[in-house]
Phi, psi and omega in degrees: 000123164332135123319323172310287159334307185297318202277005159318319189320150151342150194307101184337159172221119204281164187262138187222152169278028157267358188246022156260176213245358180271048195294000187309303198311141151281017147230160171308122189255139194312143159307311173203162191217097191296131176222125212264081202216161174256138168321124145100067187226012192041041164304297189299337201263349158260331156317303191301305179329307215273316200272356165283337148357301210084320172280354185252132150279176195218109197247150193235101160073028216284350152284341194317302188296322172314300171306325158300297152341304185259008195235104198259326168278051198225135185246120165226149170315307183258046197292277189331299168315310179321308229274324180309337193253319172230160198295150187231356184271127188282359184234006163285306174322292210297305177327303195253323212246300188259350140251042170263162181287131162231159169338303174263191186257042153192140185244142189203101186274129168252135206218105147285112175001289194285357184275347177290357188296139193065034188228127181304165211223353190310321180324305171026277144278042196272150161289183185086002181269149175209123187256122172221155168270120199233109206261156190200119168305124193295356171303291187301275198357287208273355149300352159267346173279148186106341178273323158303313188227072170330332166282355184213064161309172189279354164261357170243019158305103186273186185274307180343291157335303172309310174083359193267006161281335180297328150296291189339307197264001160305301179329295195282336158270000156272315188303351172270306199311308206253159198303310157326028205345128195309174167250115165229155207259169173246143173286331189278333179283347180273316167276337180256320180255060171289324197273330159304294195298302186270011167273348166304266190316293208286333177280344177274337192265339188068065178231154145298155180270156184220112176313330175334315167311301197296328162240177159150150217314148183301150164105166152273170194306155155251010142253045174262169186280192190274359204253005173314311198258044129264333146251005172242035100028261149356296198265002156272343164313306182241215224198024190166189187265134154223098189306326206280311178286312157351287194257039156224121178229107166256088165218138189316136155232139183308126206305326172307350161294326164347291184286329175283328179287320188289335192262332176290315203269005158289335167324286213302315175300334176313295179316329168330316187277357168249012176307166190255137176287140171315146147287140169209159204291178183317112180285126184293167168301287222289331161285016180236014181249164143225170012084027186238169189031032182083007177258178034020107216195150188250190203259344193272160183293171173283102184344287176340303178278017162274007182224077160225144186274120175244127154285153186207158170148189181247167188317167175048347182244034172286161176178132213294120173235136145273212188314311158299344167237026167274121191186166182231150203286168192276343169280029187278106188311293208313310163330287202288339177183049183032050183264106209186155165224134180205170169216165196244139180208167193234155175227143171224114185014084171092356184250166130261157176304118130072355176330309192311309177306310181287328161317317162294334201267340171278334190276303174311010188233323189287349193280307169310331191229053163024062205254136159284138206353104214254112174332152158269182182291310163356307213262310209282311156317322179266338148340321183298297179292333168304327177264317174314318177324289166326354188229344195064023182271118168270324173206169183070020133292118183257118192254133176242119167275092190239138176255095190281201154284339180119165183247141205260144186293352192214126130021102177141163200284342185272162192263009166281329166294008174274111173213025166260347200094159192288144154282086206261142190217110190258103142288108172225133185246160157278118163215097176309165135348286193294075179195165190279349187260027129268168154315161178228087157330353191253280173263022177066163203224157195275168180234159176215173192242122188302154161281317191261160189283167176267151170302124161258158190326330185281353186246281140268103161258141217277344163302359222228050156021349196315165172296312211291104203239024162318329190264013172242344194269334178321284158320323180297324184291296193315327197292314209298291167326324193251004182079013185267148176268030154169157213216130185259133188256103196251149178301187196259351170251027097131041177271137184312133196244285169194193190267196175288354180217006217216143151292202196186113174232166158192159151254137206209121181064014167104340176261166212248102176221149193216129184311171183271167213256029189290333190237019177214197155278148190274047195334129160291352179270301185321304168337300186294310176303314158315327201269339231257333182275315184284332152343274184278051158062035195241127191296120146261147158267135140266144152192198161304054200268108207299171172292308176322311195293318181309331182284344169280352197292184189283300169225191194203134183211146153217165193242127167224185170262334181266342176226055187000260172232131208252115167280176176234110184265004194193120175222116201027081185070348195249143194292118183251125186086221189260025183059038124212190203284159192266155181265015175285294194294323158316315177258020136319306192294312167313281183330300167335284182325329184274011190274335175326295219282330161342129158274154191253208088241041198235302200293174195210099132352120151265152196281155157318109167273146180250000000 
């Protein structure tokens, strides 16, 4: 539909939701459905989807001229016609174009954004409305301008242009104004997925979906505006959604581009994050399950950890993201060659565990690997304390703490190209003891015996807390295969070293033994339990220990930060002990608990959050 035409029509009829004709749906379904986009943004080619239904009509762009009017620098080739040609007063449009009745039983306004400028926005919320948004990484945007639109290359493209802080704040005044929350699409799930994503948008808007969306004739439209054959150029070649050509663009981007993709894309990430998933078909039950520490658990995250602040920086520039946009650049050591050191720690009500401790043992692991300006434990404590704030965790929390080498000006393994400083990264989740992303700790748990060895000091030694963690993840795969929470690992003359995550105790005769810590790490939960043993008058060994004697012991335990102490009934098929947890590790396990509430001078107070 012309604009020009619509506000020609006979005296308006405000659009109301009786007067859709469809009551099946389990919601009312909209009347007209505004779609909210920045140029090259395959805005037109959705357009065509709706107007190929048969059921929709379809207006292109019926702000334009409103936007040309108020906008006197802004150059298009066909200003003068446009504006000679459709109405330009923005609240006469609204009035006459966008709340009148039409004819089928959808209506569907395609809008660039940035054209609302200077226009009250309240309408908005009339009923019978439905809004989506169609986002686009500003990267394909500005490599497409200049293929079409010659007058507007990719260097004189602004973030203006682009339009997406102008969605941004779209987002945020339909989600205050309307009952609805916009709906939004990513243009690339549209291009790689058309037919999933709009049975997506159609199910969110509470529309049917119509295979009718997927093709239609090449050429043009009767519902393009007059400014088509400067820009649809392109989306008149074809004849459908074509994921292949659609999402492979091999174009240059220009260095004047640079500074607007830098500026856009935190917009476009905000928006991202509310994009709506493609419909695919049914993920079976058994791929949405695992298998991990002997739990039955499902892949998806813990509701809690989908809203979290990860500190992330380098000394003095750290700062709180959340979860999706917390990340390190890809020339980042961590990246080029899991050149990193880290520790994992826990807080239990108002403490972290052992913080003081775990702090020595990360600077002593960056010292080994000769890490160059290094956060002090200062920067890293209060990092600490700043995210827990920030997240509001007091207890039940696992901070996995990691320290990279830093990110290197260039692609490579060497640390002479590090000259930003270490990157530090405070992740901290809910995760309880008691919880399916632990051990179950309750009725114990099985072991299997790794094929490959643990790496000894002459090769990676294991004081050394590092990232490069191939010689645990391997085994962890062979425990995962066999249905075991964790796979014991022996030394290269085949003495029990530890497991791929775990310290390694067993008990025998009432005494406490454990390998020496020459082929593993030397754990701060072991540490402690050792120290935790001799308290209560219970004997420890260090010493060599076969595999053979663990199949012989009373009992088997292992000690970690994340699953403090796990008994263990069972190692490769065979029952240890009387096959459940033993009582030596059961009153360990009592005792543990009581070390939180203990002064420390390890332990690290949290300060009050206000």
């Amino acid at each position: 539909v012309d604009t020009a035409s619509a506000l020609r029509c006979s005296a308006p009829k405000p659009i109301s939701r009786t007067a859709c004709h469809d009551t099946a749906m389990a919601q009312p379904p909209p009347c007209a459905i505004h779609q909210w986009s920045g140029p090259r943004s395959m805005s037109t080619a959705t357009m065509y989807a709706w107007h190929s239904r048969g059921d929709t009509t379809c207006v292109d762009e019926p702000l334009y001229a409103h936007h040309l009017r108020e906008s006197p620098d802004v150059f298009r080739p066909y200003r003068a016609e446009l504006l000679a040609a459709h109405p330009s007063e923005g609240a006469a449009v609204v009035r006459h174009v966008l709340l009148r009745e039409y004819p089928t039983s959808l209506v569907f306004f395609k809008h660039i954004t940035k054209q609302v400028v200077n226009l009250d926005m309240q309408w908005v919320a009339a009923p019978g409305l439905r809004h989506v948004l169609l986002v686009r990484h500003p990267l394909r945007m500005l490599v497409s301008f200049g293929s079409s639109v010659p007058w507007l290359p990719p260097e004189k493209a602004t973030l203006d242009e682009l339009s997406l802080p102008q969605l941004a704040a779209m987002h945020a005044k339909l989600t205050e104004l309307c009952a609805h929350p916009p709906v939004v699409v990513d243009a690339d799930d549209l291009a790689s997925n058309p037919e999933g994503t709009l049975r997506a948008l159609c199910a969110e808007l509470g529309v049917e979906f119509s295979p009718k969306m997927l093709a239609w004739p090449a050429g043009p439209k009767p519902c393009d505006g007059l400014w088509a054959k400067e820009w649809y150029a392109s989306v008149h070649k074809s004849s459908g959604w074509n994921s292949e050509k659609t999402s492979r663009a091999y174009r240059a981007l220009p260095k004047e581009s640079f500074p607007v993709l830098r500026a856009a894309l935190p917009f476009y990430e905000y928006l991202r994050a509310f994009a709506i998933k493609p419909h695919a078909a049914e993920v079976p039950k058994a791929e949405r399950t695992i298998v991990d520490h002997g739990i039955v658990r499902t892949l998806a995250p813990e509701a809690r950890n989908l809203d979290l602040l990860v500190w992330v920086g380098p000394p003095g520039k750290g700062q709180l993201l959340p979860r999706e946009l917390a990340r390190v650049s890809v020339f980042d050591s961590a990246v080029q060659g899991g050149d990193a050191v880290w520790e994992g720690i826990r807080v239990y009500r108002g403490k972290v565990f052992k913080l003081e401790r775990h702090l020595r043992r990360l600077r002593d692991s960056a010292k080994m690997m000769a890490f160059s300006n290094v956060h002090s434990s200062a920067e890293i404590r209060e990092a600490v304390f700043q995210t827990l704030a920030a997240n509001g965790m007091r207890d039940g929390a696992h901070i996995r703490l990691t320290l990279s080498r830093g990110e290197k000006t260039t692609s490579s393994m060497n640390p002479i190209f590090n000259v930003h400083g270490c990157t530090l990264i405070v992740l901290a989740e809910w995760k309880p003891v008691v919880s399916a992303a632990t051990y179950d700790n309750a009725a114990g748990i099985s072991l299997i015996t790794a094929a490959n060895r643990r790496n000894p000091p002459a090769c990676v030694d294991s004081k050394i807390h590092h990232n490069n963690l191939i010689n645990n993840i391997l085994p962890k795969i062979q425990a995962n295969h066999a249905g075991a929470a964790d796979a014991i690992l022996l030394d290269l003359e085949g003495f029990v070293a530890e497991t791929n995550a775990c310290n390694l105790f067993l008990v025998k005769q009432g005494h406490l033994l454990t390998p020496h810590a020459d082929h593993c790490l030397p754990g701060i939960t072991r540490e402690t339990v050792m120290k935790l043993a001799e308290c209560l008058g219970i004997a420890v060994v260090e010493r060599r220990i076969s595999l053979a004697e663990f199949y012989a012991a009373d009992e088997v335990f292992t000690t970690g930060t994340m699953g403090e102490l796990s008994p263990v009934i069972n190692i490769d098929g065979r029952s240890i002990g009387e096959g459940v947890p033993g009582l030596l590790t059961r009153q360990l396990q009592l005792e543990f608990a009581k070390l939180p509430d203990e002064e420390d001078e390890d332990h690290a107070v949290l300060p009050t959050f206000e």
